[in-house]
N, C-alpha and C positions, 0 to 999 in steps of 0.2 A: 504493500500500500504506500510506503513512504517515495518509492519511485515515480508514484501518478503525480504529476503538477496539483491534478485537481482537487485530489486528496491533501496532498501535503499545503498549501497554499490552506485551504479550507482551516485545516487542522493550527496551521500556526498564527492566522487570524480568530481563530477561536481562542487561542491561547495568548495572543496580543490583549484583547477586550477584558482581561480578566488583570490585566498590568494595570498596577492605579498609575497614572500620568505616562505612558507609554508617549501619548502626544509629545510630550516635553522633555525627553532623553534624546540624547543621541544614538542614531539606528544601530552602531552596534552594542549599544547597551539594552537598546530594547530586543535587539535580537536574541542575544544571549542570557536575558532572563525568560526568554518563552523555549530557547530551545537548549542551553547548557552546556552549551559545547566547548571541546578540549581548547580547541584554538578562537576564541571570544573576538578579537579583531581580525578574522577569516576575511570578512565578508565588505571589511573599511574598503580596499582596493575597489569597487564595485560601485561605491555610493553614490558619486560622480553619476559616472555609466547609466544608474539605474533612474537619476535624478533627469539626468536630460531626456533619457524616453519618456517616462511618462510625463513630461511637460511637453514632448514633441506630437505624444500617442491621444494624450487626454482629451476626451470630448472632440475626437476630429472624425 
């Protein structure tokens, strides 16, 4: 299950909504309190990346 996008995406926004001020951390602190992972700043290299798509993708 955790290789389905759909699945997994679901699952770590279900477990986002349950982080009190997830809104106001920095992504890989709210990341790494929903999913606990060995290497907690994995995912910083990315932020950039992930930040210009969905202001590229959003509502178009």
């Amino acid at each position: 299950q955790i290789t389905d996008p759909e699945y997994s995406t679901l699952a770590f926004l279900k477990g986002l909504k349950q982080v009190d001020g997830w809104q106001d951390m920095p992504l890989t602190v709210a990341a790494q309190t929903v999913q606990v992972s060995a290497y907690p700043d994995h995912y910083a290299q990315w932020e950039q990346l992930a930040a210009d798509l969905v202001a590229q993708h959003w509502n178009s």
